[in-house]
Backbone as JSON, one array per atom type, in Angstrom:
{
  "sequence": "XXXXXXXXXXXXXXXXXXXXXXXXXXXXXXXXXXXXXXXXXXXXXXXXXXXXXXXXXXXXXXXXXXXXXXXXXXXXXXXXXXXXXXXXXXXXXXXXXXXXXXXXXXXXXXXXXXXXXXXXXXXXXXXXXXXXXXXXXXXXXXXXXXXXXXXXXXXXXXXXXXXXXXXXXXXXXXXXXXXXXXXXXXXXXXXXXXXXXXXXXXXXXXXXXXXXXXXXXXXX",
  "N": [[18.31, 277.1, 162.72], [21.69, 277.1, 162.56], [24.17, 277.79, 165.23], [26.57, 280.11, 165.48], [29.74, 279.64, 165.82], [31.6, 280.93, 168.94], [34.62, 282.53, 168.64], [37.83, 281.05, 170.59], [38.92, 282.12, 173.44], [41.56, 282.62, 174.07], [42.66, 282.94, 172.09], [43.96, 285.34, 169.74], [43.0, 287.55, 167.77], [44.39, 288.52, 164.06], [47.26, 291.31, 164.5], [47.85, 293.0, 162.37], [45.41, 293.57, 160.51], [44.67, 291.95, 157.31], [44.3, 292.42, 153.76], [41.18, 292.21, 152.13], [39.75, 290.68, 149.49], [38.26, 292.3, 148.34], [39.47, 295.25, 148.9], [41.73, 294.65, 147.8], [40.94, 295.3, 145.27], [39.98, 297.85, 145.45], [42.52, 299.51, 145.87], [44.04, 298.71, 143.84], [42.59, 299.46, 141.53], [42.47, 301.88, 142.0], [45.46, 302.93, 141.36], [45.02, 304.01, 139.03], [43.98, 306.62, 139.05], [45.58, 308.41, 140.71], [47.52, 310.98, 140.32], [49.48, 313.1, 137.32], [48.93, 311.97, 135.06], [50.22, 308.82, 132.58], [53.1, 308.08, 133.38], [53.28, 308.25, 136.22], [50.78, 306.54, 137.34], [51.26, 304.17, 135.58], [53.68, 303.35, 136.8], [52.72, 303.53, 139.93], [50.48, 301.17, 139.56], [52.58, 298.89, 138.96], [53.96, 298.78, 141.31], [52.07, 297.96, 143.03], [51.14, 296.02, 142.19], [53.4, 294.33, 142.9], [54.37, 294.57, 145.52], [51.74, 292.79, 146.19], [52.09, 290.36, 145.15], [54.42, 289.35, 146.21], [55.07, 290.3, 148.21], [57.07, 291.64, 149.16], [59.38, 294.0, 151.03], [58.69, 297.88, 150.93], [60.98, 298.89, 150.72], [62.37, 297.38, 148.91], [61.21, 296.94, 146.58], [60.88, 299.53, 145.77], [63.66, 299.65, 144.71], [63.9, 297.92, 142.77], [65.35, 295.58, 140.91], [65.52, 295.36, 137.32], [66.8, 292.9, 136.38], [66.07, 291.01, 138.18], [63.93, 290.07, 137.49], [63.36, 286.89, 135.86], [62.62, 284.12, 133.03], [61.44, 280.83, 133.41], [61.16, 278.33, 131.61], [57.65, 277.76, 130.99], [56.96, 279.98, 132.33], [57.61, 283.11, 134.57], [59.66, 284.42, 136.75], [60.43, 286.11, 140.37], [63.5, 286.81, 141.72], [64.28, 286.65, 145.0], [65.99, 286.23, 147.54], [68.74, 285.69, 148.76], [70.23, 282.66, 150.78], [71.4, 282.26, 153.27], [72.51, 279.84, 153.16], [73.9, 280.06, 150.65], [71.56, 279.45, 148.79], [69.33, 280.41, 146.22], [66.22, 282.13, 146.34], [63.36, 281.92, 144.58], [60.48, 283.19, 142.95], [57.36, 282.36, 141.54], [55.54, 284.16, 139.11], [52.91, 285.73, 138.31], [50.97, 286.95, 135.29], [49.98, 289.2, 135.29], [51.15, 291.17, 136.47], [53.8, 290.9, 135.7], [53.15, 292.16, 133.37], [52.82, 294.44, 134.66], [54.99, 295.38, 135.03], [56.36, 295.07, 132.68], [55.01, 297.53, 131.43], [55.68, 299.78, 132.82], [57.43, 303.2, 132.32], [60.46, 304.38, 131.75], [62.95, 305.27, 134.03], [62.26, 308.84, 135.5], [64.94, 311.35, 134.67], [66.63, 309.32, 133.8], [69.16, 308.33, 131.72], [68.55, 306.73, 128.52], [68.22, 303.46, 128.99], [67.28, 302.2, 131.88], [68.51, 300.53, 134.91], [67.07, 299.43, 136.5], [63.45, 299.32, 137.81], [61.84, 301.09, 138.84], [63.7, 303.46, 139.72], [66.11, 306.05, 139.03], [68.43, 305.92, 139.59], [70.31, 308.05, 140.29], [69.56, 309.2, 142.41], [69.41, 309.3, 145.8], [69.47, 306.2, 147.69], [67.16, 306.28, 149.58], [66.16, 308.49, 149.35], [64.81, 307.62, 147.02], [63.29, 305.9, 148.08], [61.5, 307.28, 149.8], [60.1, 308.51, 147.74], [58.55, 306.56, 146.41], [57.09, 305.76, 148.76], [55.59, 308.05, 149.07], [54.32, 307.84, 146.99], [52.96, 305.82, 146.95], [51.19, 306.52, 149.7], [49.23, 308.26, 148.31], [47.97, 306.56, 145.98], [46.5, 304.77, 148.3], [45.25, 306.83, 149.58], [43.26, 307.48, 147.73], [42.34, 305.44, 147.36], [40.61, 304.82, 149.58], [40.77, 302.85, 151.5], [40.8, 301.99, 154.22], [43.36, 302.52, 156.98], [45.15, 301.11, 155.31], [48.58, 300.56, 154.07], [51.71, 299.85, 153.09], [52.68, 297.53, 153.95], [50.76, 295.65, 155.15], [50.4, 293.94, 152.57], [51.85, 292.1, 153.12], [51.16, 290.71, 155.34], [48.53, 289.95, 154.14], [49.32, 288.11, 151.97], [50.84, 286.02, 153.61], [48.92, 285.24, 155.56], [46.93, 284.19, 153.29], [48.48, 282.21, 152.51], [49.16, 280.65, 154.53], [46.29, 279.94, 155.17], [45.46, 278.42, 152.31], [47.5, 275.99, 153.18], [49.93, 276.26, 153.42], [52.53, 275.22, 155.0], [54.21, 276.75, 158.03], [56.89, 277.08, 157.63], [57.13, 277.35, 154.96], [56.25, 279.86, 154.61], [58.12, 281.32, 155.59], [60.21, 281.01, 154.1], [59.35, 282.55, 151.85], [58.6, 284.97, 152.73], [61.04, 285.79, 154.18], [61.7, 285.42, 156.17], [62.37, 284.19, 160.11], [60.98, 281.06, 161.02], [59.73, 281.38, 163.5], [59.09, 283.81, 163.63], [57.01, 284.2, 161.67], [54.99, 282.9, 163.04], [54.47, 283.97, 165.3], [53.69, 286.56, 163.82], [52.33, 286.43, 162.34], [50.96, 283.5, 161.87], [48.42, 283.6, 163.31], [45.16, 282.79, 163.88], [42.9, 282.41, 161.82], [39.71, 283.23, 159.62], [39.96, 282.07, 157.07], [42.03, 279.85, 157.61], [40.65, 278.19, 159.23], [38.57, 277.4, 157.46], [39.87, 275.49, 155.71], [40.59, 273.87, 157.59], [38.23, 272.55, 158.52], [37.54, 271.55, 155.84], [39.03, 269.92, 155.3], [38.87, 268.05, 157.29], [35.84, 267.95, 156.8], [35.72, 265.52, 154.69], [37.26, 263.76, 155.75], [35.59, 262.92, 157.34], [33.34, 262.21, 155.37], [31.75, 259.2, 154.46], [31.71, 257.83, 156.65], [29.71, 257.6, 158.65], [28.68, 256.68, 161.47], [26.52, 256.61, 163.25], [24.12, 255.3, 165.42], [21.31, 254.02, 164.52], [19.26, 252.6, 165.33], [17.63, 251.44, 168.17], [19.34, 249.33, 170.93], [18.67, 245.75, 171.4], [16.81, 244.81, 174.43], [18.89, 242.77, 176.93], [17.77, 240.1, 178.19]],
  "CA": [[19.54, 277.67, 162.17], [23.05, 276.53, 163.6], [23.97, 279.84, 166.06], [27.8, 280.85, 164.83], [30.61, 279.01, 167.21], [32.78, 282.23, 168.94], [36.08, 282.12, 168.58], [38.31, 280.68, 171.83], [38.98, 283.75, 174.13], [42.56, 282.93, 174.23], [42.98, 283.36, 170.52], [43.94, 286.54, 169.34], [42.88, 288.43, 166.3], [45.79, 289.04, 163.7], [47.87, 292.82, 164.97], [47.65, 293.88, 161.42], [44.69, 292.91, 159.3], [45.07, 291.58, 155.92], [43.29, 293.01, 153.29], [39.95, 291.87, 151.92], [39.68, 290.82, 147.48], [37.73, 293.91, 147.55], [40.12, 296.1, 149.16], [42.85, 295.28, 147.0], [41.04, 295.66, 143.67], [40.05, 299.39, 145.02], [43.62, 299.96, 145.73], [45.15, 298.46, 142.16], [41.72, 300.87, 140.61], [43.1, 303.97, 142.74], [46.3, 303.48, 140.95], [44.64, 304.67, 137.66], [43.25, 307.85, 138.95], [46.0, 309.38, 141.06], [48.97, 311.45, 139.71], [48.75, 314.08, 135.98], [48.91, 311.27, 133.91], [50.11, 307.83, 132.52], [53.8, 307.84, 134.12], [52.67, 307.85, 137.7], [49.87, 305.46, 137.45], [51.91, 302.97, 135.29], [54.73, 302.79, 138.19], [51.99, 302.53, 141.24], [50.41, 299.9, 139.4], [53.29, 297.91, 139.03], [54.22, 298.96, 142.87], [51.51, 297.6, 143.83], [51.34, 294.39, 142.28], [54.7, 293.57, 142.97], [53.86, 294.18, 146.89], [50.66, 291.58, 146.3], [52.19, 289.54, 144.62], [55.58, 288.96, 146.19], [55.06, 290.26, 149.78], [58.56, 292.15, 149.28], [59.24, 295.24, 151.63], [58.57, 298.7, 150.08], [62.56, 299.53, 150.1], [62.92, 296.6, 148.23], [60.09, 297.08, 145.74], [61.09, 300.97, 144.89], [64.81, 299.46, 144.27], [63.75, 296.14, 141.94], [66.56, 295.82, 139.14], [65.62, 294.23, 136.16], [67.49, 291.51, 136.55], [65.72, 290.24, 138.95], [63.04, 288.99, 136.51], [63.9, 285.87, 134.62], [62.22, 283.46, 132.62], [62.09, 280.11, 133.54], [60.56, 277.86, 130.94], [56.83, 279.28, 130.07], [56.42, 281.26, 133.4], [58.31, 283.79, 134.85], [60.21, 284.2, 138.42], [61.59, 286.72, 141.15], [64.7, 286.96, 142.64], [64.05, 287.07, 146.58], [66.75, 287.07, 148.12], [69.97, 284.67, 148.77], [69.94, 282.39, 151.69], [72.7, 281.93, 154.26], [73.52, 278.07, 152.68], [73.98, 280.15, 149.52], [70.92, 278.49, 147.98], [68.9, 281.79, 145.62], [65.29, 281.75, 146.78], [62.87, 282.77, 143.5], [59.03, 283.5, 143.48], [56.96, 282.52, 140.34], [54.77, 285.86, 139.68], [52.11, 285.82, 137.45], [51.18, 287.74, 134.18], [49.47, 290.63, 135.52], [52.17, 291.75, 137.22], [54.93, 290.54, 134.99], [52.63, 292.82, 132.13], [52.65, 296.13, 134.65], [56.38, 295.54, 135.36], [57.14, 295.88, 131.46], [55.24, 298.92, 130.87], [56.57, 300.95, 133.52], [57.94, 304.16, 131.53], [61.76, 304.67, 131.48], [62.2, 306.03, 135.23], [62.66, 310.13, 135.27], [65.89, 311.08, 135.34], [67.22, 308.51, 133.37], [69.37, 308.22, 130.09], [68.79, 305.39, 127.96], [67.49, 301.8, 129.75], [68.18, 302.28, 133.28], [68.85, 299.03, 135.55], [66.1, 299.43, 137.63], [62.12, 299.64, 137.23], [61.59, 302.64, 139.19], [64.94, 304.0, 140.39], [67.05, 306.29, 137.6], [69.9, 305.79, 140.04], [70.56, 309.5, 140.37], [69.32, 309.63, 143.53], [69.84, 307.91, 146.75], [68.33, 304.99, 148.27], [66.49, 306.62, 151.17], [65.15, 309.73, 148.72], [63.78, 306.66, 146.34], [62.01, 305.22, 149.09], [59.93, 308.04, 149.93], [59.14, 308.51, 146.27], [57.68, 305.65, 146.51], [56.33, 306.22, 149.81], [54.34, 309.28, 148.57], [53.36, 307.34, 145.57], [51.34, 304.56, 147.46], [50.19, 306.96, 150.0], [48.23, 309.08, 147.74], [46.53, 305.29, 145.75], [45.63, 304.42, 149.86], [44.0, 307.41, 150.07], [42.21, 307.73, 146.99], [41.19, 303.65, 147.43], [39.24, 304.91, 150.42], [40.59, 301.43, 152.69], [40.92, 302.45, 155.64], [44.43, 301.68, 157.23], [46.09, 301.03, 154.43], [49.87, 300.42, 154.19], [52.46, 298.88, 151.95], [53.13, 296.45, 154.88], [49.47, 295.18, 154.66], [50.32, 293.21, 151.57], [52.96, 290.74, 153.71], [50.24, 290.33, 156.13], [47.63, 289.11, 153.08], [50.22, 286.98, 151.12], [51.21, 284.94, 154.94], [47.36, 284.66, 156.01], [46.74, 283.3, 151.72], [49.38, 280.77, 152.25], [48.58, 279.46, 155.84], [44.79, 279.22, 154.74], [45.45, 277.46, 151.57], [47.61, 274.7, 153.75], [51.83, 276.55, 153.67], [53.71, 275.12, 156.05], [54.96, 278.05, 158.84], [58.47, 277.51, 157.21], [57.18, 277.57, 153.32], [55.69, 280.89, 154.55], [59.21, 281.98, 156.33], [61.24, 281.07, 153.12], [58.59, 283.43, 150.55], [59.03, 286.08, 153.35], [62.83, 286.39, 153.92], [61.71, 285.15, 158.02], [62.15, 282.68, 160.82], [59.32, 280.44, 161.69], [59.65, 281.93, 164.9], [58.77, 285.33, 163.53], [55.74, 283.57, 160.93], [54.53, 281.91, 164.09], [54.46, 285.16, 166.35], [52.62, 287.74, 163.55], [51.01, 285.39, 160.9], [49.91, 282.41, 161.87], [47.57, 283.39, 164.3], [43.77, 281.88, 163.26], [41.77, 282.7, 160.53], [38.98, 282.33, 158.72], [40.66, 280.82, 155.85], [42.46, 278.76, 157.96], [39.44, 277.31, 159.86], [37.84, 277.0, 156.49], [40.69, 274.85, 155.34], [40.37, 273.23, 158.36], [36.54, 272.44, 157.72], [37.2, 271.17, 154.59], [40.24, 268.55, 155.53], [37.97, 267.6, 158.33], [34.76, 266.8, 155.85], [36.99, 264.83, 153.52], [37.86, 262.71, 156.74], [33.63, 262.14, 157.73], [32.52, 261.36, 154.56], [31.8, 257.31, 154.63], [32.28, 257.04, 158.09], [28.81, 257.52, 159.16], [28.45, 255.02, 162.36], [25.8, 256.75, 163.94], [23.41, 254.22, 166.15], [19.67, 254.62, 164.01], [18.18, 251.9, 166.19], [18.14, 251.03, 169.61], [19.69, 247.92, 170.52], [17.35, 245.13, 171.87], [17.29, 244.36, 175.92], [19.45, 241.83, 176.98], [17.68, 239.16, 179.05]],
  "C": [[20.69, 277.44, 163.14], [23.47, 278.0, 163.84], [26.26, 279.54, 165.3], [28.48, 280.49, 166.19], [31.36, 280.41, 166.92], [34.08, 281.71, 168.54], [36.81, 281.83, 170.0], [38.99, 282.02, 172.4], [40.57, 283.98, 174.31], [43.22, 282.68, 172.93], [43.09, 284.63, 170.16], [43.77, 287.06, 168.02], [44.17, 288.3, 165.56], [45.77, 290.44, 164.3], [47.22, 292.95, 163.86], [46.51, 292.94, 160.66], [45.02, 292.78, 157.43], [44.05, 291.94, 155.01], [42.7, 292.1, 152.32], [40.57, 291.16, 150.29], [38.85, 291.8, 147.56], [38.04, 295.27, 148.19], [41.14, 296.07, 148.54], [42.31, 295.52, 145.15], [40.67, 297.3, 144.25], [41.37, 299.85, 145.86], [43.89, 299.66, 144.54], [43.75, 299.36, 141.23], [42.26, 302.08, 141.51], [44.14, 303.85, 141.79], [46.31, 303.97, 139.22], [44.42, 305.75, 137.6], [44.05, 308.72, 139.87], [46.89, 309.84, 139.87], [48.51, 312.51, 138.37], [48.51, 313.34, 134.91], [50.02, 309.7, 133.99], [51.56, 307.39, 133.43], [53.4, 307.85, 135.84], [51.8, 306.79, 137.82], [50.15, 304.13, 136.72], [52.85, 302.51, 136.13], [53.78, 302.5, 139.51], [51.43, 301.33, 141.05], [51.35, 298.88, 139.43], [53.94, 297.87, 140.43], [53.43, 298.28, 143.26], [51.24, 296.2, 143.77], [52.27, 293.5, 142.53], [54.82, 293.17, 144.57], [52.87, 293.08, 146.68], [51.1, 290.92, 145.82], [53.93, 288.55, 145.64], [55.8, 289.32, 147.89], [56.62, 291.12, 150.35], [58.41, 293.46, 150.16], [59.43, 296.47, 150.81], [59.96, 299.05, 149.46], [63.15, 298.56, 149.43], [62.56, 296.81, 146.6], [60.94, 298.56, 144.87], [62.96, 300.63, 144.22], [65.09, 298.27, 143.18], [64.67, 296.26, 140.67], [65.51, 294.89, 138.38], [66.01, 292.7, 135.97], [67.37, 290.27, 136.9], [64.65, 289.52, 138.73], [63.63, 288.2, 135.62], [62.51, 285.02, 134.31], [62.7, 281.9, 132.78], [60.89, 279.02, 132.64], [59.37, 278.66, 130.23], [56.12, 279.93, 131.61], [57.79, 281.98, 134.11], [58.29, 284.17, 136.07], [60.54, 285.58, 138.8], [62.37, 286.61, 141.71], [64.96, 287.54, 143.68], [64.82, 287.69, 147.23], [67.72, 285.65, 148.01], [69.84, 284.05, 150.19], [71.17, 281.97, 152.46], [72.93, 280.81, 153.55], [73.57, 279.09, 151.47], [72.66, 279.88, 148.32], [69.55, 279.86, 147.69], [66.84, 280.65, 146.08], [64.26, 282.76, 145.48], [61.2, 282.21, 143.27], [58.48, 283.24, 142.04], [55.92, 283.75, 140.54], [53.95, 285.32, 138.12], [51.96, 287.14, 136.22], [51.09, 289.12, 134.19], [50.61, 291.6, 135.79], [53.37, 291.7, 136.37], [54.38, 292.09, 133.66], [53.2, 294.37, 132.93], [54.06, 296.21, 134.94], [56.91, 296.53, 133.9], [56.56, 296.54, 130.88], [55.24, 299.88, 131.68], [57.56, 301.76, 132.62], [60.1, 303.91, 132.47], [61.92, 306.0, 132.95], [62.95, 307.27, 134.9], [64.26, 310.67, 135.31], [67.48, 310.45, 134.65], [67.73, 308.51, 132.03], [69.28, 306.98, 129.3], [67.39, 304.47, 129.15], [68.13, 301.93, 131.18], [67.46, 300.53, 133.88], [68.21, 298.94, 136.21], [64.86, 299.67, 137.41], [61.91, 301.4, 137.71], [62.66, 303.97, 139.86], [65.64, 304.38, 139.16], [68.04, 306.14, 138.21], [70.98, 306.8, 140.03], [70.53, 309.91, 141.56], [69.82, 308.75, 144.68], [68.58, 307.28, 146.98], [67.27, 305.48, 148.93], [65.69, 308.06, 150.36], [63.92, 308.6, 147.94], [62.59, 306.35, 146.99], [60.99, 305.87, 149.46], [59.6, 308.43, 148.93], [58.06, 307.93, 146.21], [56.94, 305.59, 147.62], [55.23, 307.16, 149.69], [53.74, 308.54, 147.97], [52.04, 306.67, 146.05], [50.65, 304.88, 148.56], [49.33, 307.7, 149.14], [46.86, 307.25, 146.53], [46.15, 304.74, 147.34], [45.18, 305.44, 149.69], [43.07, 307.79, 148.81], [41.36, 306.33, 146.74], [40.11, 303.92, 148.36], [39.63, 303.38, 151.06], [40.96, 302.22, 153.57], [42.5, 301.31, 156.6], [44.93, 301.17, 156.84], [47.2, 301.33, 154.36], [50.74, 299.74, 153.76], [52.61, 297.47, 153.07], [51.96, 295.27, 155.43], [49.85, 293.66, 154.11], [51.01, 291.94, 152.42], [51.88, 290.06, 154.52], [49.3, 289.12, 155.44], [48.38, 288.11, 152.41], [49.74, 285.6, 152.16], [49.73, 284.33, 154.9], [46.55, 283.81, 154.64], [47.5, 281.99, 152.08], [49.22, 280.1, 152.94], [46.94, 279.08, 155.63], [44.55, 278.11, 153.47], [46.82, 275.98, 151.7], [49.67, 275.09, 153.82], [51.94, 276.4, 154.92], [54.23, 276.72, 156.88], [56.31, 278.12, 158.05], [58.37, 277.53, 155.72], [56.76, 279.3, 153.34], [56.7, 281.89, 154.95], [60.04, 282.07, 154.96], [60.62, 282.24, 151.95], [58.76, 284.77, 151.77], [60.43, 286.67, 154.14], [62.44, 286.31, 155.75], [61.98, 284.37, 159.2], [60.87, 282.24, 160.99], [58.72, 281.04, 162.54], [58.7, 283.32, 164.61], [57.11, 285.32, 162.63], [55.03, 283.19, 162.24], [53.61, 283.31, 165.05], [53.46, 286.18, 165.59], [51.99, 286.94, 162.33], [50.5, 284.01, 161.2], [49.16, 282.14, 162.9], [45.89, 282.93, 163.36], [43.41, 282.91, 162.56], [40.94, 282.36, 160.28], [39.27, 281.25, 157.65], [41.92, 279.45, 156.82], [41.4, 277.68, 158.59], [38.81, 276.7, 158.95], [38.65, 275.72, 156.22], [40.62, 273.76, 156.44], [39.22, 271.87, 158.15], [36.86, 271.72, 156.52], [37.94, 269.64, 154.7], [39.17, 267.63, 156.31], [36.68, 266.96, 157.15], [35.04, 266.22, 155.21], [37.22, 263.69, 154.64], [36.02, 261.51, 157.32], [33.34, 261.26, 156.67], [32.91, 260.05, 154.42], [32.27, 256.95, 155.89], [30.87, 257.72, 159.35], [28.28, 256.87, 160.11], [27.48, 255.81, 163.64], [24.71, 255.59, 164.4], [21.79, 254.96, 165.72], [19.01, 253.68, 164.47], [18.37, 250.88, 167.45], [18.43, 249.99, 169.84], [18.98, 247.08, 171.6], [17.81, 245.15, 173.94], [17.54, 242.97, 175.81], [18.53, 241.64, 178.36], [18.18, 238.24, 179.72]]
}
């Protein structure tokens, strides 16, 4: 049996770990079973996929207008953020998420269609935020992960994108960062990056077999 190569001693772990595929399905199942009923658990779900999916910071997340979903042919985008050259930086997002966006209830508060998923815009910014702050501590602690934290999700996105082959600066532009700053808390090693590694690498062997299977004669 081949013994398990360590890792190099002057490699460091990631700071924050990134969470597992079976730590975020029992966070997105916690957000069914906290709260009295279907308004609470239709807004953490869509809280939470909008963090996994988009890597956005929570005070961004609890403030998301409407607006900021469009349709662009047959899939549908977010609206990141704007980039110093002017040039709008927008995230395709998948269905799941696009689905728990539009049945998020009509937020409390609110008359009519308010401009925002979870914000009636009654309140301030900084009360919102710990709304939402409560909200997704109580699905962390009824997921049972351990060290769970909206700030997690940025962690898992980065360490997804550098294992399946993103560029440090494709991973800076989907997180609103410098390289510098991708470089420093996400693209330290991984499994999935090593894997990825591993894989480029056997792709390069195969047909290039030039091992020596018989000794070569003595020269007289």
């Amino acid at each position: 049996m081949a013994r398990r190569i360590k890792s190099p001693r002057n490699i460091k772990p990631n700071d924050v770990e990134p969470f597992t595929p079976a730590e975020v399905v029992a966070i997105v199942t916690a957000c069914d079973l906290i709260g009295r009923g279907s308004y609470e658990r239709m807004r953490a779900r869509a809280m939470v996929l909008t963090l996994r999916y988009t890597a956005l910071r929570i005070g961004d997340v609890s403030m998301l207008a409407r607006d900021r979903i469009s349709r662009d042919g047959d899939r549908w985008r977010i609206f990141l953020r704007t980039e110093k050259n002017g040039q709008p930086v927008f995230l395709p997002i998948p269905g799941d998420m696009k689905a728990a966006l539009d049945a998020v209830p009509v937020p409390r508060g609110c008359s009519g269609v308010s401009r925002y998923f979870f914000w009636s815009g009654n309140s301030t910014e900084k009360a919102m935020k710990a709304s939402a702050d409560k909200c997704l501590a109580a699905v962390f602690r009824k997921s049972g992960v351990k060290g769970a934290h909206a700030h997690r999700f940025r962690h898992t996105l980065a360490t997804e994108l550098l294992g399946s082959g993103a560029s440090v600066e494709d991973v800076a532009d989907i997180l609103g960062n410098s390289p510098e700053i991708v470089r420093k808390h996400y693209a330290k090693w991984s499994p999935a990056r090593q894997a990825r590694i591993d894989d480029l690498m056997q792709k390069v062997h195969f047909g290039t077999d030039w091992a020596i299977t018989e000794k070569p004669s003595r020269v007289h």
